[in-house]
FITOR-643193 format. One line per 8 residues: number of its first residue (from 1); their letters; for each residue x, y, z of N, C-alpha, C. Coordinates in Angstrom, 1 decimal. Last residue first. Example, Ala and Ser with C-alpha at 12.3 -4.5 7.8 and 13.67 -1.06 7.14 Angstrom:
BEGIN
2> SA> 12.8:-2.2:7.1:13.7:-1.1:7.1:12.9:0.0:7.9; 13.2:-5.7:7.8:12.3:-4.5:7.8:13.2:-3.3:7.8
This chain:
BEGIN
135> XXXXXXXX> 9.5:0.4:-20.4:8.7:0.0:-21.8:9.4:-1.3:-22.1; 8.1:-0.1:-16.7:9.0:-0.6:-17.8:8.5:-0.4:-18.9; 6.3:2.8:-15.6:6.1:1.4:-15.9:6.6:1.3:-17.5; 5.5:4.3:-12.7:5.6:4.5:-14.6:6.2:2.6:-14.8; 2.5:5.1:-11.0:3.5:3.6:-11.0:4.2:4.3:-12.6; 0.7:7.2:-8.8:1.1:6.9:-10.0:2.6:5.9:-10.3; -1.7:8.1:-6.5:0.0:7.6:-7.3:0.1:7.2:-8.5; -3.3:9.1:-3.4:-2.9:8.9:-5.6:-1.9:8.7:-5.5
127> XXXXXXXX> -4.9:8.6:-0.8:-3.3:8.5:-1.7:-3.7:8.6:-2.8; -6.1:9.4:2.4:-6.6:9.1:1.0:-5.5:9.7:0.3; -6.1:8.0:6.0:-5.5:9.0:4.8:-6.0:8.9:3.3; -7.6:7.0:7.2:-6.9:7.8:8.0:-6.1:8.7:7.1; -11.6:7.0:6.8:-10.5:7.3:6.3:-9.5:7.6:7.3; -14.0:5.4:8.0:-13.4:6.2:8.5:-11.9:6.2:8.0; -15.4:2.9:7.8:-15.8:4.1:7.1:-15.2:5.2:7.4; -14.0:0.9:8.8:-13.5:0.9:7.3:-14.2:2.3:7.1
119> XXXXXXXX> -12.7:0.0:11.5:-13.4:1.3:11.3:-13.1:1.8:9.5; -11.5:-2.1:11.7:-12.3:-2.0:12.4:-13.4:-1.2:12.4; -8.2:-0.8:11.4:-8.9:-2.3:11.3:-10.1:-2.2:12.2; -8.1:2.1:9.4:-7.8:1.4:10.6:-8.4:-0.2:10.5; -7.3:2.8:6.3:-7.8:3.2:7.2:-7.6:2.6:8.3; -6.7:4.4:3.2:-6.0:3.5:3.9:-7.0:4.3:5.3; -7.1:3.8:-0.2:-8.0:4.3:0.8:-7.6:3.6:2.1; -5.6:5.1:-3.4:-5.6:4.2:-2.4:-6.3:4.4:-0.9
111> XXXXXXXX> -5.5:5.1:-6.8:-6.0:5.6:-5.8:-6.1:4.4:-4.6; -3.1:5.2:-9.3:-3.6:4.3:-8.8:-4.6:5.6:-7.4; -1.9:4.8:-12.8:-2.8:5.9:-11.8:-3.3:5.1:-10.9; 0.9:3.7:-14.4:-0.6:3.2:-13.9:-0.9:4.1:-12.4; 2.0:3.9:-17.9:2.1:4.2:-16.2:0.9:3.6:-15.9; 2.6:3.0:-20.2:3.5:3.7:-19.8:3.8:4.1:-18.1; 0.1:2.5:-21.1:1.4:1.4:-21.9:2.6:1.8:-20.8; -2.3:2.8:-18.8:-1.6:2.5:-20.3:-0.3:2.1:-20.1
103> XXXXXXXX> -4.7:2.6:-16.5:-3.5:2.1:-16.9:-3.3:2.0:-18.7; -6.3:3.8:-14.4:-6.1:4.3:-15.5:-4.7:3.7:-15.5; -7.2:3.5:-11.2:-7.8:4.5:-11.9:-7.5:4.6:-13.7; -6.4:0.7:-9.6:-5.8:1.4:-10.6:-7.2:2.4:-11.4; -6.7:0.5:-5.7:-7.1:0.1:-7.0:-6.5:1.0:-8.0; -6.2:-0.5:-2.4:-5.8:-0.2:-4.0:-6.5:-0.4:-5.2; -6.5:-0.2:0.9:-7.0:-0.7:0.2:-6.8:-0.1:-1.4; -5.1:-1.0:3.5:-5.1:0.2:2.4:-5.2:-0.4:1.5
95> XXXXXXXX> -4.9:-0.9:7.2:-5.4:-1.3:5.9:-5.2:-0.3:5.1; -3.1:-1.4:10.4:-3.4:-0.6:9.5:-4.3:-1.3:8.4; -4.2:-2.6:13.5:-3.5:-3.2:12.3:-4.4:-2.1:11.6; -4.7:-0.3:16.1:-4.7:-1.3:15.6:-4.1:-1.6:14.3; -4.9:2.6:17.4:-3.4:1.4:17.8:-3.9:0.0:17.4; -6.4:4.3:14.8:-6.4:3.3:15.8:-5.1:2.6:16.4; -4.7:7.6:13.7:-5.1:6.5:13.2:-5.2:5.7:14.7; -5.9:10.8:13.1:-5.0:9.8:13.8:-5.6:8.1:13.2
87> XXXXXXXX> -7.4:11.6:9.7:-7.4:11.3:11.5:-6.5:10.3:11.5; -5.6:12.3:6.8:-7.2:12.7:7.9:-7.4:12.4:9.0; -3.7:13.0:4.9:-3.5:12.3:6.2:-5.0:13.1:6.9; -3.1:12.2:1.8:-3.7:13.6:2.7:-4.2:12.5:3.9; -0.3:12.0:-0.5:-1.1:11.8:0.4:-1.8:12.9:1.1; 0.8:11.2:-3.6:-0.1:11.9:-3.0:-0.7:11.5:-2.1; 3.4:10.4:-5.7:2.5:10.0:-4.3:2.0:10.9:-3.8; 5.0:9.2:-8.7:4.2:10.3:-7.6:3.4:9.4:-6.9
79> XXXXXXXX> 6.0:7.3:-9.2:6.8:8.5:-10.2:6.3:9.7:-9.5; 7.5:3.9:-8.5:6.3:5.3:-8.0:7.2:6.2:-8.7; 7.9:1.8:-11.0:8.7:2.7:-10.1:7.5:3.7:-9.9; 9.0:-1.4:-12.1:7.8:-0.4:-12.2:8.0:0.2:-10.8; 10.6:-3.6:-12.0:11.0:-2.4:-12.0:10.1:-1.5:-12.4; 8.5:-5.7:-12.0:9.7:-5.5:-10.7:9.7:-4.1:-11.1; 6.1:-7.1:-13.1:6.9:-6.0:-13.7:7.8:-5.4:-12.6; 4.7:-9.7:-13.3:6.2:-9.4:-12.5:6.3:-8.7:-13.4
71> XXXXXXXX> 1.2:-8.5:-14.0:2.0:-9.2:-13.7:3.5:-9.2:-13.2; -0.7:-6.7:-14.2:0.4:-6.6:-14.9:1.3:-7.9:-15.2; -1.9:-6.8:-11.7:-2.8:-6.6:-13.1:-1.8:-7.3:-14.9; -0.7:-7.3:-10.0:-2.3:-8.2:-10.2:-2.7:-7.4:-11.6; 1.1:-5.1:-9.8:1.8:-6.2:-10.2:0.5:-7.1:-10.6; -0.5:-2.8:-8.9:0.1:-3.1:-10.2:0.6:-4.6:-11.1; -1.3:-3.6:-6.4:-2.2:-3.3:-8.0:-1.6:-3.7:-9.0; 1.6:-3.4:-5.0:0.5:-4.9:-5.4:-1.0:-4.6:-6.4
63> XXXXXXXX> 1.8:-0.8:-5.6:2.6:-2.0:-6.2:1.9:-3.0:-6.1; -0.3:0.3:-4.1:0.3:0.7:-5.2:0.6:-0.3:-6.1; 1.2:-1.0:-1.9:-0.4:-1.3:-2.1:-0.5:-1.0:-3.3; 2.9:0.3:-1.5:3.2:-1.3:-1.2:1.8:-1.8:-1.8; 1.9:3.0:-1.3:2.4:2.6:-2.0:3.1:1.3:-2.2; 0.7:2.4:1.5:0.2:3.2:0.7:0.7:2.7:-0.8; 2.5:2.0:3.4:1.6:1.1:3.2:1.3:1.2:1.8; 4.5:4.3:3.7:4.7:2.9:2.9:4.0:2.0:2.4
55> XXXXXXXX> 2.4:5.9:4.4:3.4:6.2:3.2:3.8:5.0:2.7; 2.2:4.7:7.2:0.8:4.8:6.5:1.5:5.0:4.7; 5.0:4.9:8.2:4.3:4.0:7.9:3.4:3.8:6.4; 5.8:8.1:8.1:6.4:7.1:6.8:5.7:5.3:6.7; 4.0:8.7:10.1:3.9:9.3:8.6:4.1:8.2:7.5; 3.2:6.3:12.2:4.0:7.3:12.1:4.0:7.4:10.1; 0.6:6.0:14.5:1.5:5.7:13.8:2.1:6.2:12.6; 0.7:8.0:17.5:-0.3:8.0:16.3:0.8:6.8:15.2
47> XXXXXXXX> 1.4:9.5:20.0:0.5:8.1:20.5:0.2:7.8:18.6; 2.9:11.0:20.4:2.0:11.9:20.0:0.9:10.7:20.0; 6.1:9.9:18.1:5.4:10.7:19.5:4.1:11.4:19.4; 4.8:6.7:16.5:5.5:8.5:16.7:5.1:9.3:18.1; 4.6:3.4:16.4:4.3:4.4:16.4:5.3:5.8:17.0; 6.0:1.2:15.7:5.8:1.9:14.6:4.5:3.4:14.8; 6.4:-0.1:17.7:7.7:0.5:17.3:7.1:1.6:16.2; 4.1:-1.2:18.6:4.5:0.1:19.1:5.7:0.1:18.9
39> XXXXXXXX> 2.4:-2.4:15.7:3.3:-2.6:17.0:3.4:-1.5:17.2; -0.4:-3.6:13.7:0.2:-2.6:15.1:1.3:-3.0:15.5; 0.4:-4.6:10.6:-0.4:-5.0:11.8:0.3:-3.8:13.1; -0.4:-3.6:7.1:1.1:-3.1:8.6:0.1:-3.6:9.7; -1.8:-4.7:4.3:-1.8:-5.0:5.9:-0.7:-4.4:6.4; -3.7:-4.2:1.6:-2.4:-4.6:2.1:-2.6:-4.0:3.3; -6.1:-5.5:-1.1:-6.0:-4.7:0.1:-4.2:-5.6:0.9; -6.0:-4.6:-4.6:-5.6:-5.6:-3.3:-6.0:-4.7:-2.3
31> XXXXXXXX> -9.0:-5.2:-6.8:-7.5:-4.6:-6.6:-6.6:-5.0:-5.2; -11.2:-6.3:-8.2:-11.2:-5.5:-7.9:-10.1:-4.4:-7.0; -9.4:-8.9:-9.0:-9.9:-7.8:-10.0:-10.6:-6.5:-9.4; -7.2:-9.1:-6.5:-8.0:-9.5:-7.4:-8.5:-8.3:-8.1; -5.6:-9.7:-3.8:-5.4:-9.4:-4.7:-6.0:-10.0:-5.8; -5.1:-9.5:-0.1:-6.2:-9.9:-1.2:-5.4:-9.1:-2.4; -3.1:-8.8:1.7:-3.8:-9.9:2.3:-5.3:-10.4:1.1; -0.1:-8.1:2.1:-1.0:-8.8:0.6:-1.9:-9.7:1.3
23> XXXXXXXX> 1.7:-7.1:4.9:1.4:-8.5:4.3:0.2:-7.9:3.0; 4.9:-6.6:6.6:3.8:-5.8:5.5:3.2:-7.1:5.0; 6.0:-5.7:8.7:5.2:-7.5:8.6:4.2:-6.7:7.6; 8.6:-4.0:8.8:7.1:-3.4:9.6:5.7:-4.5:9.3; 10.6:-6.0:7.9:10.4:-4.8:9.5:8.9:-4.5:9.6; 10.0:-6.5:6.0:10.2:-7.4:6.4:10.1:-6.5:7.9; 10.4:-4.2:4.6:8.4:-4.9:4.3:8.4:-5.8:5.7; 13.3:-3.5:4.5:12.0:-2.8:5.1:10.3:-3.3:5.4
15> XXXXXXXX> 13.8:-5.1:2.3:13.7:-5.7:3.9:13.0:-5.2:4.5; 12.4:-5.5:-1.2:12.7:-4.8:0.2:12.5:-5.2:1.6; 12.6:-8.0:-2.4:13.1:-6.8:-2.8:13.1:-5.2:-2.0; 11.2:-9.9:-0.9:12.4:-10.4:-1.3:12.9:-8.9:-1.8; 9.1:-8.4:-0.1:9.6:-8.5:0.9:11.0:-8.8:0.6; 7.5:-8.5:-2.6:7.6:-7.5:-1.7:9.0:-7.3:-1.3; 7.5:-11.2:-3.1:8.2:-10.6:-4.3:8.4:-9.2:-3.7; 5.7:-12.4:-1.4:6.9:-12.5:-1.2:7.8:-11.8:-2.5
7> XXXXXXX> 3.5:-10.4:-2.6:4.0:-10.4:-0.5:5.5:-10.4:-0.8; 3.0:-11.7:-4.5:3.2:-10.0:-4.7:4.0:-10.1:-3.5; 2.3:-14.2:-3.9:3.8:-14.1:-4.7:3.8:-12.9:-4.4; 0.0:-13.6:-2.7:1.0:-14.3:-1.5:2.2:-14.1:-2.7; -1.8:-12.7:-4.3:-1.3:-12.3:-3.6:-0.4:-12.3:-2.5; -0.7:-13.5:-7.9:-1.4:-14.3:-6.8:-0.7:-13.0:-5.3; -0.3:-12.5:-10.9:0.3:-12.9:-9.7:-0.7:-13.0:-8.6
């Protein structure tokens, strides 16, 4: 799958993508990177954007691995998520960039490196997950 079908395969199966302009802005063999652009609805008290954001990115990102590898496997389900939240994040467009650590028949281990737009050497959070995946 191409990363404009993952987007709209995204978005068609959750609205939520459609609220915070989740975009698939690359997906290839080295894995995708996925986009939350700034608004200030999406940030929390405290000036920072908010938990469940960077969480969604995270595993939206997850999913568009999976699916570039795999192809339309819809019902491939996070089974775990591991986040560790490192600095506030920029009031700019999020990134989180995906790749799969280890895929068999059954799941796929992903690690994900989500940071600000602008400042790639500078982690805002670092994810594991894990996808189980339709027999």
């Amino acid at each position: 799958m191409t990363a404009e079908q993952v987007q709209a395969l995204i978005r068609a199966g959750l609205p939520m993508a459609e609220d915070i302009n989740l975009c698939i802005d690359r997906l290839d063999a080295k894995g995708a990177l996925a986009r939350v652009p700034f608004h200030s609805k999406l940030v929390r008290p405290g000036g920072t954007l908010s938990g469940p954001t960077i969480m969604a990115l995270a595993d939206a990102a997850m999913y568009a691995v999976v699916l570039g590898s795999l192809g339309r496997v819809e019902m491939a389900v996070t089974s775990n998520l591991n986040i560790n939240f490192l600095v506030k994040p920029k009031p700019v467009d999020l990134l989180a960039e995906a790749r799969i650590l280890r895929l068999s028949r059954r799941q796929a281990v992903c690690e994900v490196s989500v940071y600000s737009q602008g400042n790639e050497e500078e982690l805002v959070a670092h994810v594991t997950g894990t996808y189980a995946l339709p027999l």
